[in-house]
N, C-alpha and C positions, 0 to 999 in steps of 0.2 A: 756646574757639573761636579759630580764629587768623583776625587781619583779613586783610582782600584786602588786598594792595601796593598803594601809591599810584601813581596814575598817572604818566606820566613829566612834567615841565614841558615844554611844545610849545618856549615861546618859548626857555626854556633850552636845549634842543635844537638846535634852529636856529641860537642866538647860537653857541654851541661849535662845530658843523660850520661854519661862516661864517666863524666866527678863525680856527678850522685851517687852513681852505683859504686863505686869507687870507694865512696864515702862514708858511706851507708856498712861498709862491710861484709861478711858472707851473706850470701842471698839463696835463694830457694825457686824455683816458680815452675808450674805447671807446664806443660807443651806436648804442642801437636805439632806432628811432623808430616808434611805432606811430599811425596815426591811424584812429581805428573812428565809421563816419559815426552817428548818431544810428540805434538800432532794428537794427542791422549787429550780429553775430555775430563777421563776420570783418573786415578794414580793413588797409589798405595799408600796407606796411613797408619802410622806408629803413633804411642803415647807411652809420657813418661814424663822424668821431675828432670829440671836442669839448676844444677848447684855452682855458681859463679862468686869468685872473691878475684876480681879485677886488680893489679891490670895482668895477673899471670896466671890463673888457677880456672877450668871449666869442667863439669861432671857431666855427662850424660847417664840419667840409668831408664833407659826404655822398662816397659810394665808389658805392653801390648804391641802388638801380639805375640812378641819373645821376648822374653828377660834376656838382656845386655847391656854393659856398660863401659862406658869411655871415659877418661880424664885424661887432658892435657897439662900440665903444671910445666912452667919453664919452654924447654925445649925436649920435653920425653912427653909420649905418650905411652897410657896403657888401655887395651879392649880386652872384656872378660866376660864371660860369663860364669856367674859363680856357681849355678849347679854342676857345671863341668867340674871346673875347680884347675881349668889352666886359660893362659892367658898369653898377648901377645905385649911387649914391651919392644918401640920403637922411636929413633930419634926421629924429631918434626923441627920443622923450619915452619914457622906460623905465616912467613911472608909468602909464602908459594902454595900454602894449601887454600883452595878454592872457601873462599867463605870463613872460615879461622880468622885471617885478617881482618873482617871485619869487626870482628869481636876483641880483638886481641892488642891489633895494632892499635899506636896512638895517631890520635887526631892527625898529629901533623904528618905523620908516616903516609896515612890514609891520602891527603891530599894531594901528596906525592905524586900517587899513582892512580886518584879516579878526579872525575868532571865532576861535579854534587849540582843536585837542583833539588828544590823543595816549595811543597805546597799545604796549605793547612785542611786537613778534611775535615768532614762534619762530625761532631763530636769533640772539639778540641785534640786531634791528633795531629800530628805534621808528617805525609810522607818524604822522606831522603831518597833521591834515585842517586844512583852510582855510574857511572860510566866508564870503564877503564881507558886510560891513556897511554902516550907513550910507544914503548916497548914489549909492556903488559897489555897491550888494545886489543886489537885487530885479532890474536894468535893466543892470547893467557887463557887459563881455566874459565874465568868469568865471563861471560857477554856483559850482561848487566844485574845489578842489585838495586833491592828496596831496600829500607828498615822505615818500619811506621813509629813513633815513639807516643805514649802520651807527654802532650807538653805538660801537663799540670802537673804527674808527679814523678817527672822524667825517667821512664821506665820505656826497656823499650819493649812493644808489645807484636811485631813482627818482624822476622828477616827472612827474604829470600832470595833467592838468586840462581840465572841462567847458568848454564853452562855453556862449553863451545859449542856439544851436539844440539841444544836448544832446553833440554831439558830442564826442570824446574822445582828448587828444591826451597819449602816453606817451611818455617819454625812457628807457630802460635803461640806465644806466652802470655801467663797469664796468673793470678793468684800468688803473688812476689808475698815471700817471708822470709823473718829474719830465719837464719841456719843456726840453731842450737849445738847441733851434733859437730863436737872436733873431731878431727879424723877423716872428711869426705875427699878433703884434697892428698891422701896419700894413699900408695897402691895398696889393697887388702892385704891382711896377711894369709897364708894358708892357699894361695895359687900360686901354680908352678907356671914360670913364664920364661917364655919363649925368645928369646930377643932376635927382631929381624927387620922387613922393610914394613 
């Protein structure tokens, strides 16, 4: 009788797609953003580029269907829309914001605070589920999180994750390139911002 294969190691997973990108430098990649309200079927879809230079820097600029933009760098965030031409600048704590931590924290931080399980799909993919524990369990922002990665060129190619209401919030990425453009991780100039919560 031949054994089943061993499951894949989550946190091994993780830590390898983390250094690459890590590694690898500024990055680029496509995405879709899905958000499906709690008991919904269907749920609302943005599109746009997301610009990441790990382990401290993330860009959102949505395209569809309204232009707006996010970076986190450090412990500041800014949201903007540049046709307006003002904006909001705000301190963040990446450890409490629902999802952020995913991205942001490290490996070890992460293990910290969730349960990991992992399974290899079809395709050479490996889904990571997340489980919060602890303190953060029962009562935190998160229910639960996926992130799919491809193993082959450790990228990761979905994150989603519950909320407490149940709701459901998905990232699609996809089309990873190098970033040519300096400048994407500092706040634009020529917006008047706000600073609040």
């Amino acid at each position: 009788a031949f054994a089943a294969p061993a499951a894949p190691n989550p946190w091994a997973t993780l830590r390898a797609v983390r250094e690459s990108l890590a590694a690898q430098g500024p990055l680029e990649a496509d995405f879709t953003q899905t958000f499906l309200p709690q008991g919904f079927t269907t749920g609302e879809t943005e599109r746009g580029s997301l610009a990441l230079a790990l382990p401290d820097c993330l860009r959102w600029d949505y395209r569809e269907p309204y232009a707006k933009s996010f970076l986190i760098c450090g412990g500041t965030a800014w949201a903007w829309n540049a046709e307006d031409r003002t904006g909001r600048r705000f301190s963040l704590d990446r450890r409490s914001e629902p999802g952020l931590d995913l991205l942001l924290l490290a490996t070890g931080d992460l293990e910290k605070r969730y349960q990991a399980s992992a399974r290899e799909l079809d395709g050479g993919g490996i889904e990571v589920t997340l489980i919060p524990t602890g303190s953060t369990g029962k009562n935190g922002p998160v229910k639960d999180a996926k992130l799919v990665t491809d193993a082959a060129k450790k990228r990761l190619i979905q994150v989603s994750y519950r909320d407490a209401e149940g709701n459901q919030t998905r990232f699609d990425l996809s089309s990873y390139r190098d970033l040519p453009k300096r400048g994407r991780f500092a706040a634009p100039e020529g917006i008047t911002w706000e600073d609040g919560q």
